[in-house]
N, C-alpha and C positions, 0 to 999 in steps of 0.2 A: 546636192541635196542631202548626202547624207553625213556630211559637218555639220548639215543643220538640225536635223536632228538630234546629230549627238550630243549637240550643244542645248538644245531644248529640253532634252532626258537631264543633262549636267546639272542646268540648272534653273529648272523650270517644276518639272515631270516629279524627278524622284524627290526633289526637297520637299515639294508640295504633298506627296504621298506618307516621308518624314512629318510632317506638320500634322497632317491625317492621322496615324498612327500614333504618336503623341497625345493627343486627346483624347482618340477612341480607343485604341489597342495598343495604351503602354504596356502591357506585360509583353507583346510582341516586340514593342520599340528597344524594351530594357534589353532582351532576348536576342535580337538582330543586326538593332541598328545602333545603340550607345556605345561609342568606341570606348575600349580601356585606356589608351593611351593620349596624353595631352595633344603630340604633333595629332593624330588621326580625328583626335576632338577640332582641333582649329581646322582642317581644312573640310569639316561638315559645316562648321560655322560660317566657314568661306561661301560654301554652295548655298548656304541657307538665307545666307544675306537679302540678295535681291526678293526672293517669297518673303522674306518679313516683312521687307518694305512693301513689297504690291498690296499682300493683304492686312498691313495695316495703316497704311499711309489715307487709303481712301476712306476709312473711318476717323483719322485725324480729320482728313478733310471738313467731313459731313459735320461731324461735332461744332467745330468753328464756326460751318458758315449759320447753323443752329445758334452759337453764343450770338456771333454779330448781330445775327436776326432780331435776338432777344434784349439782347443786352450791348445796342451799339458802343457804350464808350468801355466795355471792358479790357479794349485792348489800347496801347497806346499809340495811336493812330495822329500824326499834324496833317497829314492831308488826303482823308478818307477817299475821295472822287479819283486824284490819281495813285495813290500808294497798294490801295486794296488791294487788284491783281499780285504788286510784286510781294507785298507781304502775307496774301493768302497763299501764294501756291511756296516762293521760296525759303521765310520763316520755318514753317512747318518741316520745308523739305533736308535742311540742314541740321535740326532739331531731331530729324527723325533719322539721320547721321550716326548724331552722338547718342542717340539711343541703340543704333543697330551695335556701334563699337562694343558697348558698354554690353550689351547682352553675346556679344562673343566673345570676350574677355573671359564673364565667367562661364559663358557657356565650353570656354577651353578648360578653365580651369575648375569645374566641379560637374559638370555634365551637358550633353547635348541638352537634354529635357530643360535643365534650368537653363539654356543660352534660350531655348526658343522661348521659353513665360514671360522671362524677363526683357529679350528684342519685340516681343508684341507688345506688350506693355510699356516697355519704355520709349517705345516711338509713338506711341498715342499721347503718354502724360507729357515728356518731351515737347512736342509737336502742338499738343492743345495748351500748355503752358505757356509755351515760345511767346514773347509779345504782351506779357501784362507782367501786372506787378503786385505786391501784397497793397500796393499804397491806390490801385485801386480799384473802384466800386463794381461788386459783383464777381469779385477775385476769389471767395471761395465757391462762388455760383463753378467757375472753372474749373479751380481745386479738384469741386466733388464730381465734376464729370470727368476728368481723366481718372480719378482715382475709381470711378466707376466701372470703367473697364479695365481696370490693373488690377483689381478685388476682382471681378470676373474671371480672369486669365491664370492667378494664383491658383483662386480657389480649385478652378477643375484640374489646373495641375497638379495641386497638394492630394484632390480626391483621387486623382487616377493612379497615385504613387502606391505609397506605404501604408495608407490605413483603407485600402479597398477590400481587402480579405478580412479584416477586424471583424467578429462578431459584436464589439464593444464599440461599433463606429460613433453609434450617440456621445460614447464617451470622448471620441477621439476628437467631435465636432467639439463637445464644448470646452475640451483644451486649448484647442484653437483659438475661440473664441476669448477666452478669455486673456488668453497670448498677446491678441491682436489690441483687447482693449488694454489693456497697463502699458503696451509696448508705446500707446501711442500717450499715455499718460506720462509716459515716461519720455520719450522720444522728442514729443515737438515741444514742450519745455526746453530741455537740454540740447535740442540739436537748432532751439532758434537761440538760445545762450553763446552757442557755439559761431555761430553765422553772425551775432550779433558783434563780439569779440574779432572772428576773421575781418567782417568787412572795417570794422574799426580801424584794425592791425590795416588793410589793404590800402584807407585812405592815405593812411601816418605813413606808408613805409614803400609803398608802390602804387603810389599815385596815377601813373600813365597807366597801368592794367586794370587800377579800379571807376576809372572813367569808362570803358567796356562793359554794358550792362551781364553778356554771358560770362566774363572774365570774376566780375563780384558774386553772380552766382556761385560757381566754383570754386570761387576763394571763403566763400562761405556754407557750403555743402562741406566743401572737406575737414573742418573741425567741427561741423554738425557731425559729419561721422564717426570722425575719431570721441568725442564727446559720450557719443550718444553708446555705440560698441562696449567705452568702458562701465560705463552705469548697466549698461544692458548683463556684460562682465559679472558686476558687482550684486546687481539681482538673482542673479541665477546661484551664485554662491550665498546668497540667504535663504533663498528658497529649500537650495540642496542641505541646507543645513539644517533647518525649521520644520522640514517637509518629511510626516517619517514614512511615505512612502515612495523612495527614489522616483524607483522607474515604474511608479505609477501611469497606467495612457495618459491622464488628465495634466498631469504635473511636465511629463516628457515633453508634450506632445505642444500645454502651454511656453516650454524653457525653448523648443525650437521655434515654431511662427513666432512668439514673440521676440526671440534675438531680431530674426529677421526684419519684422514691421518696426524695431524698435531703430535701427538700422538706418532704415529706407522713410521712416517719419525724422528721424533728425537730420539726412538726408535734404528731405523735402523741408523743413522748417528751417534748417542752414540757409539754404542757398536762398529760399526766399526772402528772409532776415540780413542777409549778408548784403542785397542788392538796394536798401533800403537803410543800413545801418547807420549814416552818419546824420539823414532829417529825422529817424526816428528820437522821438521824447520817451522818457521813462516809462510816461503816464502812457504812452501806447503800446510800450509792450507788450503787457498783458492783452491790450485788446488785440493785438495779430493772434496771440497762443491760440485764445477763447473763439477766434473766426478760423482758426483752424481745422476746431475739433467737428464740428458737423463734418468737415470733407471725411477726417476719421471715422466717424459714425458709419457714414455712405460708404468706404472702403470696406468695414469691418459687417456689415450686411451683404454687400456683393461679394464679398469673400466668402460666407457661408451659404450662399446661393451657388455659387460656381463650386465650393465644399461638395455640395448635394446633384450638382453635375443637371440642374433647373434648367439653363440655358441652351446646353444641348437636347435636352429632353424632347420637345416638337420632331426635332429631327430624327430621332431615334423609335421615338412613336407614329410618327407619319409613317415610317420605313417598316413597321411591324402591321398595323392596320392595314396597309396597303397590301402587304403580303398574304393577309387573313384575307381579302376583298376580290382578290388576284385566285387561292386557291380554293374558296366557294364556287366559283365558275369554269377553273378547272381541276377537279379534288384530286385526279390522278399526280399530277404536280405539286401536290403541296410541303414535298421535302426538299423540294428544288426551290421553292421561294419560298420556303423556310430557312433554307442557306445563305439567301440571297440579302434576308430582313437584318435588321439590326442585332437583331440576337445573334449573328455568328459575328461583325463586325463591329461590334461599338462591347464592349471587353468591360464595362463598368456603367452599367444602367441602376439606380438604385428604385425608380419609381417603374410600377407596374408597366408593362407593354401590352396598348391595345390588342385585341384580337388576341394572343398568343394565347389561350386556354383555349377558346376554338378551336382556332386554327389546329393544337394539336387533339383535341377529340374527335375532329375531321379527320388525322391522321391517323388513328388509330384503328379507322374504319378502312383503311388501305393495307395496313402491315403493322401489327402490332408489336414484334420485334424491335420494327424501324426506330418506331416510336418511341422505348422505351430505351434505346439508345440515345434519344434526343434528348428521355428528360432526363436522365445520369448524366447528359454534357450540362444541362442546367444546372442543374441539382450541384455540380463540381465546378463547375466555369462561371455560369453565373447565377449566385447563390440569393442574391438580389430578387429572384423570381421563383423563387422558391416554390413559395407559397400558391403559387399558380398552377406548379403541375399537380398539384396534390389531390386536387380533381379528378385527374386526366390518371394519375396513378390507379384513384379508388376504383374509376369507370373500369380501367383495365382488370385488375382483380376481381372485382364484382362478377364482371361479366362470365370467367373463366370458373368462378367456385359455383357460378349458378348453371354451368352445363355438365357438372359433375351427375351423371346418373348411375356409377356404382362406386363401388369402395376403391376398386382400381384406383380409377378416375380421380378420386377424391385423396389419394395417395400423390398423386402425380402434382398437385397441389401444392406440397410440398415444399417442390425448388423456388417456386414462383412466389410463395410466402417469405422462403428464408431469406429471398433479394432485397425487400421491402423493409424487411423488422428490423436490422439493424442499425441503430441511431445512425452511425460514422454514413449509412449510404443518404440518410435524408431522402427518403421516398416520399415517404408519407406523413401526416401530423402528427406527432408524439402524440396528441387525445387518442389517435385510432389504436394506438399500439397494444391496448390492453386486447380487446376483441381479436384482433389479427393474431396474436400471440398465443390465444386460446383456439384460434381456428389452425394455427401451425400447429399445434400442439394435438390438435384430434384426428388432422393430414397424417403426422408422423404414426399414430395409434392406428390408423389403418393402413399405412404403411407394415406396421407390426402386424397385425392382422394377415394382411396377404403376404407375409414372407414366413411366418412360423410354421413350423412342422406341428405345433403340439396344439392340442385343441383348448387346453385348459388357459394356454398363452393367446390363443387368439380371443375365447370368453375375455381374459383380462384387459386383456387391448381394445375390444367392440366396449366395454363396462368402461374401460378408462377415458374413450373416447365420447360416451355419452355424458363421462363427467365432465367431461371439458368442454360440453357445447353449453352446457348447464350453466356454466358458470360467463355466459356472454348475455349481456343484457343488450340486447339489438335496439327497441324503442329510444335509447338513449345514449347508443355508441356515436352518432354526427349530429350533425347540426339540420342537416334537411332531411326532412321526414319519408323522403322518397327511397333515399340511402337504405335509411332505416328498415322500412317495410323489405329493401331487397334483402337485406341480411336476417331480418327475422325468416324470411322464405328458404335462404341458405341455411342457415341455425334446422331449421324444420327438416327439410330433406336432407339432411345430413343424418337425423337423429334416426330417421324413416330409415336410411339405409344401414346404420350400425343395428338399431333395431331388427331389423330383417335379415342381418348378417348370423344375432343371437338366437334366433328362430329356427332359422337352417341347420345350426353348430346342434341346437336339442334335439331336433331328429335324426341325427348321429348318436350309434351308441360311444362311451368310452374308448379312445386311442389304445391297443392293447400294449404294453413293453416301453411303452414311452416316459422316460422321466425328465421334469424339469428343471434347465441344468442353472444351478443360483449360485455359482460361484462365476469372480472375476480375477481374470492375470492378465499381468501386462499393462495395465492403465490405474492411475490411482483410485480410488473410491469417490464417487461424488458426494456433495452434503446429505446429512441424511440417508444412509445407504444402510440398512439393516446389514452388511456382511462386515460392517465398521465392529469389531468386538473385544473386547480386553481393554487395556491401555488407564483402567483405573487407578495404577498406581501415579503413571504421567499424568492424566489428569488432575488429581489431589497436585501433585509439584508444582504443575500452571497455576491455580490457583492458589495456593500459597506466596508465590513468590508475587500475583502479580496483586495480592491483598494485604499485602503489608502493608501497616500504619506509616511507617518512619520514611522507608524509600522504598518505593515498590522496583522491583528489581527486571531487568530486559532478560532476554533467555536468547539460549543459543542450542538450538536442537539438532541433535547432530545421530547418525545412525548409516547402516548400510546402505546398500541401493535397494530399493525394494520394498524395505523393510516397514513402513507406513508412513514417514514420514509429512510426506504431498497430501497423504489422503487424510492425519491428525490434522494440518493445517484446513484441509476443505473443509471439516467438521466442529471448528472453534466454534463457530457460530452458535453448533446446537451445546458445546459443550460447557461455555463460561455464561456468566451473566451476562445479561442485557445490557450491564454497564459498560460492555465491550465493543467496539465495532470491529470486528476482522476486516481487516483487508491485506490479500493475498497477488502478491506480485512475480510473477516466475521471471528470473534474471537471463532463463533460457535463450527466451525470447532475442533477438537478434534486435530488434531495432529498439529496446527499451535503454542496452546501453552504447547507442551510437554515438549520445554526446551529453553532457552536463543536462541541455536544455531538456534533449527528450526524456532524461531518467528522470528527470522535477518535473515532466509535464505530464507522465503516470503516473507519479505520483499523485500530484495535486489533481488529474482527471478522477483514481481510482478513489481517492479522499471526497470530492466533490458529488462523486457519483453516489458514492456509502450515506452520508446525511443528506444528500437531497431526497433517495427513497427514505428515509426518518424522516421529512418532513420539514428537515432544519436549511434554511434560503442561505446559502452563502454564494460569493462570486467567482464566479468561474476564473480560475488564472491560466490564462490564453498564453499557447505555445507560442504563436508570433510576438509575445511579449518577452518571453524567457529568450527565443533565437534574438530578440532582441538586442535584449541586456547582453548576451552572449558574445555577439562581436564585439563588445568594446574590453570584455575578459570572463572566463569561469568564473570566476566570484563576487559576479555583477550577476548572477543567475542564483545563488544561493542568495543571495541579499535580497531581489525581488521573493522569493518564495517563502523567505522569514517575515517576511513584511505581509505578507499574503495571510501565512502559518497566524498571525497573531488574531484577525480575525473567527479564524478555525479556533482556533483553543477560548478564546472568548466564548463561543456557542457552547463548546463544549462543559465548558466549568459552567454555565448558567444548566447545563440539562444533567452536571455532574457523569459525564459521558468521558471516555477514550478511548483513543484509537490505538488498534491493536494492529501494524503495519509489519507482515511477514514478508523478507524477502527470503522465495526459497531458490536453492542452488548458487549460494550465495558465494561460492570458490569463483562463480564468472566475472566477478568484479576482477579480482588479477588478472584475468584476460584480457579485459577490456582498458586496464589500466597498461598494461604491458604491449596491445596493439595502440597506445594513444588516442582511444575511441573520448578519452575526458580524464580528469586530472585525477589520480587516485589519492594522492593525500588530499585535495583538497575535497573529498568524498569522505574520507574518514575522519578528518576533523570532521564537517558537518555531521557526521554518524556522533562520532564524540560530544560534541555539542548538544543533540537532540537529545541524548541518554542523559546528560547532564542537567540542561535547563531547560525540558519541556516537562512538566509535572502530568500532561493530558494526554503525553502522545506514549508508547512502551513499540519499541521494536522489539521482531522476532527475527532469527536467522535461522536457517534451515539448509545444512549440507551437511557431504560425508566425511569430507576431513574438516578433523578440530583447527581451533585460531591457527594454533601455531606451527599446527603443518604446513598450510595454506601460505603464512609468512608469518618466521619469528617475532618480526614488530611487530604484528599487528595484535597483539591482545593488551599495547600498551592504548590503545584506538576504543576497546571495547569493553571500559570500567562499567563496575557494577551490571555486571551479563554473568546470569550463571549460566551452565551450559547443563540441559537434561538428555538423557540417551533414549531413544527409543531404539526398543532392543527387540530379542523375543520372543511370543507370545508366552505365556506359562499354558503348564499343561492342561489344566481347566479350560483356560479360553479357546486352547487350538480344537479340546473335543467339542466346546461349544458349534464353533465356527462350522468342525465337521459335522455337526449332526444336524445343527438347527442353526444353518444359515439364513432361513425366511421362516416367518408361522406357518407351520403345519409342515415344512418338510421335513421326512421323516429318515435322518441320515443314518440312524441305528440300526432300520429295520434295513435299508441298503449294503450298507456297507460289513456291518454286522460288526460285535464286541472288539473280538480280532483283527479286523479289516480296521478299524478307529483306532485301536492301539499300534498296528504296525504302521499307518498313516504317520502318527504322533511322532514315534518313533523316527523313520527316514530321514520326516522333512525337519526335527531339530525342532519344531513349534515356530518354524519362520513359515510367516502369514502367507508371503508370496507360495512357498512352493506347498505349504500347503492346499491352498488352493487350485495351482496349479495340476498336484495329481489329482484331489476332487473331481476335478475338471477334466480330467483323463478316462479317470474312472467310469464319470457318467458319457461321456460321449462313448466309451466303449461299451456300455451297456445299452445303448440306446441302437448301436450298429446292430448289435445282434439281439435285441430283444429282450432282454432279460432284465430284472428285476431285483436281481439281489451277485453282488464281487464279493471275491474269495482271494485269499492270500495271493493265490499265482495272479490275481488281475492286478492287485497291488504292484507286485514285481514289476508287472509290464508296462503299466502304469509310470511306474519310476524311470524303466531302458524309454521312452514316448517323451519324458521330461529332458531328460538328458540329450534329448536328439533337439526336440521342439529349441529348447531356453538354453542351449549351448553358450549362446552369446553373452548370456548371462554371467553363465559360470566363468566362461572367457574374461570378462570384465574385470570378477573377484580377483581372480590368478594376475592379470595384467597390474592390478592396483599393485600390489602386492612386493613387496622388497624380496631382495636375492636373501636373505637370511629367514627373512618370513617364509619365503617357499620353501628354503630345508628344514627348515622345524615341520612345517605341511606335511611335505613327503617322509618324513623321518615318523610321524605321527600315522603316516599313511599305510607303511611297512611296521610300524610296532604295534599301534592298535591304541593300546594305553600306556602309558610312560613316564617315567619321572624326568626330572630335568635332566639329570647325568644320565641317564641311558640316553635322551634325545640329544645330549651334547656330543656324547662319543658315537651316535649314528649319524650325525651330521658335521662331524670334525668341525663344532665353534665351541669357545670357552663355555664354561656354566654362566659366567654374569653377563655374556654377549645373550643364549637362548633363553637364561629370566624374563631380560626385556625384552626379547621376541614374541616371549610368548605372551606377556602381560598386555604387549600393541594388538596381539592376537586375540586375546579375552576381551580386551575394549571393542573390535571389529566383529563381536560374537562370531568367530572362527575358529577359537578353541574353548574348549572349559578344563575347568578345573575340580577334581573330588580326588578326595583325602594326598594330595601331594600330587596324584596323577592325574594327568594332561591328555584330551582326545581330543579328535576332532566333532565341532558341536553337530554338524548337520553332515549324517552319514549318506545323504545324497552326494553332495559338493565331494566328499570323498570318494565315491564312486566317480567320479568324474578326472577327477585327483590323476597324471598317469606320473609313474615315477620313472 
């Protein structure tokens, strides 16, 4: 007994489960079961054999005895009473033979997936074919029923592949479509040319094989193919050369199905034509082509039904409704035949599934966590239903913002917001995201609220929080009114509780000793940040260079670490015209330069993202398009994105607009060129190119070392780039920054005349550590209560910096060359210096420490007055050990 099993798992069981998975869970079949290797491919094909025949031999059957029914003389029958049996059952049976071969052939040679569409399919046309002839009557009646199920068995195989993840499936369908119709315009012309020609050749030249009616087939299929392949050949290179967008979905997606159909209809019009070449008349030609083309029609329609995955659909939806029918009666179970529906097992459902928004608003009434794991496997896995949980999403939030009865509570809110708002998670409708975003935003403000020490911050926070409920218009935020009325009741007792929060904070006197601390270290400045101050002269330079009539000029901004650079670029927005779009890129980012694709799919995301909040509608250029382009080479990936690009700058010259595309931390490109993450010259060509012949787009760069630190060659990459320095601050702006960082704070009467001048003094006027003692400062004031620092707080202030931002200074020192640091230390022991004293304290020539120290003054780490040389920031010297 148990050979016999093993023999039934061999080849029964698991081929059958293959065939299963295939359909419904390719991405599991591609995953597990498609072997890599050809011997491993043929011996699946081996196993898979006999399941092709069982399950498609019996639909041969049926089909037939349906044609007979209908259409007695469509096959060619002498003696209908005795022949019937042998040629109903063994016709078909050898027909459905050379179909199984035919689909292990290539399913060795190009994939499992394709041996199994093409062995169902080709044992049905096969098989329903067998036995007639184009000469006669009710021959394309046949035609279009094998081809009926071959366009079925395609289509859902095409749909369950490569374009199941497409957000642009529309477009992928009517590539298809259009594929299939010229292929066959194409195909059964030249592939009955073909057949017509073979069977000719087959009468004249092997007479005893062409007497064999499957022998003329064949002998006329196979220059229907070669025929038809090279036209098919010859199309695709007009198109690719006609077409200015390559690797357009539409264009690709038409040059693959239609190879194919173009193929497999000259194919089918060969071997038809070949069997029939030597009584056909001229004058009939044409009329086989033209009785052709309906069976095409019929293929090219069930092919976008099986496309849209129609056929399976009853079954996929039976398996869901059921599931939702099953857990009404018992709701405790309802994630268990939630598991059990279609939803975990059928991997590419594109039409709604009964029951499933029940079913999980059911669930949600059991474990909400559960739930909301379920719809993130949606939401991720199948994206097709998206639109379904977004329901079931809102139910969930709703319910949790409407048992919020204090400000805690309403804090807590929070996490459960930030899951939902982000587009990439797909929670919720893009309509809801304005309201949700206002209601995250008044979470976080009470959040602030109950975490501040200071009362004046928490006023701010209840105040800011009220503005943010203010600005959610509830009557109007969904579509069903019941929604609505809940969130205006939320909006309401929200306000009730900020309100009641301010009420409380009034019957408190004033915090005594407490100041509020408005300086920031350690992180760049966000848009908009009143402690953003100075940098008027770099601004006038942006603007300058990027308003020139003749050639507006790229920039290359380059400065310390620290020094503003990230936070100039967060602030372009408020600080160029309108005419400008910033978009800001950090190279940081680890997975921006993993590969050619990904670095052009931020790009054109963050491009996309920028004019679509302007209002201006362009297409989105889909990552699975550029991975696309990608495998066949890197600069198949630039090419789709210039073709993309041309649309974009179209929009923009009609609105007189451009794009202002910063990449900062721009030294990680030699990283990523140097790990092989993507081709770096052919990155800077494309850099080179855009600088040259984009009039609409202007890049920015932002790092610490210039071009040609980074790499000699490379400033031959980055014509027409001036490079601006942000340096730092001047004395002016740094007492700005100290005194009157925010309206109304009162840094003079803090820190006093003295205390603002030896601040200035320390920190060199760099933004960071000025801020950072600020920042010392008041947090030391605030420990102990007081209200106004004195020189000695400064002091301690500056030993608290040096301990805190060590890492910092660590940094400076580490960049830093062996000759830079003895000029350093040689500056650090002299105090002030000219060259020759610093040359003979550091034993290097005088034209060796010139340029030390000149690398030194571009790095704002020395200066220079009246011939003598110090170090600029007498903190970093303190730090300095020689």
């Amino acid at each position: 007994m148990l050979w016999i099993k093993r023999t039934w798992k061999l080849l029964f069981s698991e081929p059958l489960a293959w065939v299963r998975y295939c359909f419904f869970q390719p991405e599991r079949f591609n995953e597990e079961l498609e072997p890599t290797s050809m011997p491993r491919r043929f011996l699946h094909m081996c196993r898979l054999a006999i399941i092709i025949f069982v399950l498609s031999y019996p639909v041969t059957l049926l089909v037939r005895a349906l044609l007979i029914f209908t259409l007695p003389t469509v096959y060619s029958l002498q003696e209908p009473a005795t022949a019937l049996p042998f040629f109903f059952v063994f016709d078909p049976m050898w027909a459905a033979g050379l179909g199984i071969l035919v689909g292990m052939l290539v399913g060795t040679m190009f994939g499992v997936r394709s041996g199994i569409a093409l062995g169902l399919g080709g044992v049905i046309w096969a098989g329903t074919i067998v036995g007639t002839s184009i000469t006669n009557t009710g021959y394309v009646v046949v035609l279009s029923a094998s081809l009926f199920f071959d366009g079925l068995i395609f289509g859902v195989t095409l749909g369950s592949s490569k374009d199941s993840r497409l957000s642009s499936r529309g477009r992928a369908a009517t590539g298809h479509l259009l594929g299939i119709l010229f292929a066959y315009v194409l195909g059964i012309p030249v592939g009955a040319l073909g057949g017509y020609g073979g069977g000719i050749w087959a009468h004249e030249y092997v007479h005893p094989l062409w007497s064999i009616p499957v022998a003329r087939s064949i002998l006329g299929g196979l220059p229907g193919v070669l025929l038809a392949g090279l036209v098919a050949l010859l199309a695709i290179g007009i198109v690719r050369g006609t077409v200015s967008s390559r690797y357009d979905i539409i264009v690709e997606r038409a040059i693959s199905t239609g190879t194919a159909f173009c193929i497999g209809a000259g194919a089918i019009a060969g071997s038809a034509l070949g069997t029939v070449a030597v009584i056909t008349q001229a004058t009939d030609f044409t009329s086989y082509i033209r009785a052709s083309l309906p069976a095409a029609l019929v293929a090219a329609a069930c092919f976008m039904l099986g496309y849209f995955r129609i056929p399976l659909y009853p079954i996929s939806g039976f398996s869901t409704y059921r599931a939702y029918r099953a857990s009404r009666q018992q709701p405790t179970r309802v994630f268990e035949y939630l598991h059990q529906s279609a939803l975990y097992w059928d991997e590419r459902v594109y039409s709604h599934l009964p029951g499933l928004t029940p079913m999980l608003l059911l669930a949600t009434t059991q474990d909400v966590t559960r739930t909301l794991q379920e719809i993130k496997f949606i939401v991720t896995e199948r994206p097709s239903q998206r639109t379904q949980v977004y329901i079931v999403t809102l139910e969930i939030v709703l319910s949790e913002l409407e048992g919020c009865e204090s400000l805690k509570q309403v804090s807590r809110t929070t996490r459960r917001l930030g899951e939902i708002l982000p587009h990439e998670a797909g929670l919720i409708d893009q309509r809801w995201v304005p309201p949700f975003t206002k209601l995250y935003e008044a979470s976080r403000e009470a959040g602030r609220y109950n975490t501040s020490p200071g009362r004046q911050t928490q006023r701010d926070a209840l105040n800011d929080m009220i503005d943010k409920l203010r600005q959610i218009y509830p009557r109007i935020a969904f579509d069903d009114a019941n929604m609505n009325k809940r969130l205006q009741e939320i909006v309401k007792k929200w306000t009730q509780l900020a309100q009641q929060g301010l009420d409380k904070l009034g019957q408190f006197p004033e915090e005594a000793g407490y100041i509020e601390n408005p300086y920031i270290c350690g992180s760049a400045l966000k848009p908009n940040n009143r402690l953003f101050v100075g940098r008027r002269t770099l601004v006038q330079q942006l603007e300058q260079a990027l308003n020139r009539e003749n050639q507006r000029l790229h920039i290359f901004l380059t400065g310390e670490r620290r020094m503003g650079k990230t936070s100039t670029l967060n602030h372009l927005s408020s600080l160029l015209s309108t005419r400008y779009l910033p978009i800001i890129l950090d190279l940081q980012s680890p997975d921006i330069l993993s590969s050619t694709a990904a670095f052009l799919s931020k790009v054109a995301n963050a491009i996309y993202t920028t004019m679509d909040a302007r209002g201006a509608r362009i297409r989105r250029l889909e990552h699975a398009l550029l991975q696309e382009a990608g495998r066949e080479n890197e600069a198949s990936c630039y090419h789709l994105f210039n073709e993309w690009l041309k649309d974009v700058e179209t929009l923009l010259e009609r609105s007189d607009q451009t794009l202002l595309i910063a990449f900062d931390e721009f030294e990680k490109l030699e990283m990523a060129g140097r790990e092989h993450y993507l081709s770096l010259a052919l990155l800077l060509n494309w850099i080179r190119s855009i600088i040259q012949n984009h009039s609409r787009m202007t890049l920015l760069f932002s790092g610490v070392r210039t071009l040609a630190d980074v790499n000699p060659d490379w400033p031959g990459y980055f014509v027409n780039v001036k490079t601006l320095k942000v340096t730092l601050l001047t004395p002016d702006d740094a007492r700005t920054l100290i005194t009157q960082p925010l309206p109304g704070f009162r840094g003079e009467d803090i820190f006093g005349e003295e205390g603002v001048d030896e601040i200035i003094r320390v920190s060199g006027c760099h933004p960071f550590l000025v801020q950072a003692i600020c920042d010392e400062l008041i947090e030391t004031l605030n420990v102990e209560r007081r209200k106004r620092a004195y020189h000695e707080d400064v002091v301690t202030a500056v030993e608290n910096v040096l301990q805190s931002w060590s890492a910092y200074f660590q940094d400076l020192w580490v960049r830093t060359s062996a000759p830079q640091q003895a000029c350093l230390k040689a500056l650090k022991c002299l105090g002030r210096a000219t060259i020759s004293q610093i040359a003979q304290q550091c034993a290097l020539d005088e034209q060796r420490v010139q340029q030390t120290l000149q690398e030194l003054q571009w790095r704002d780490l020395v200066l220079v007055e009246n011939d003598c040389y110090r170090i600029a920031i007498p903190v970093f010297a303190s730090w300095l050990h020689v």
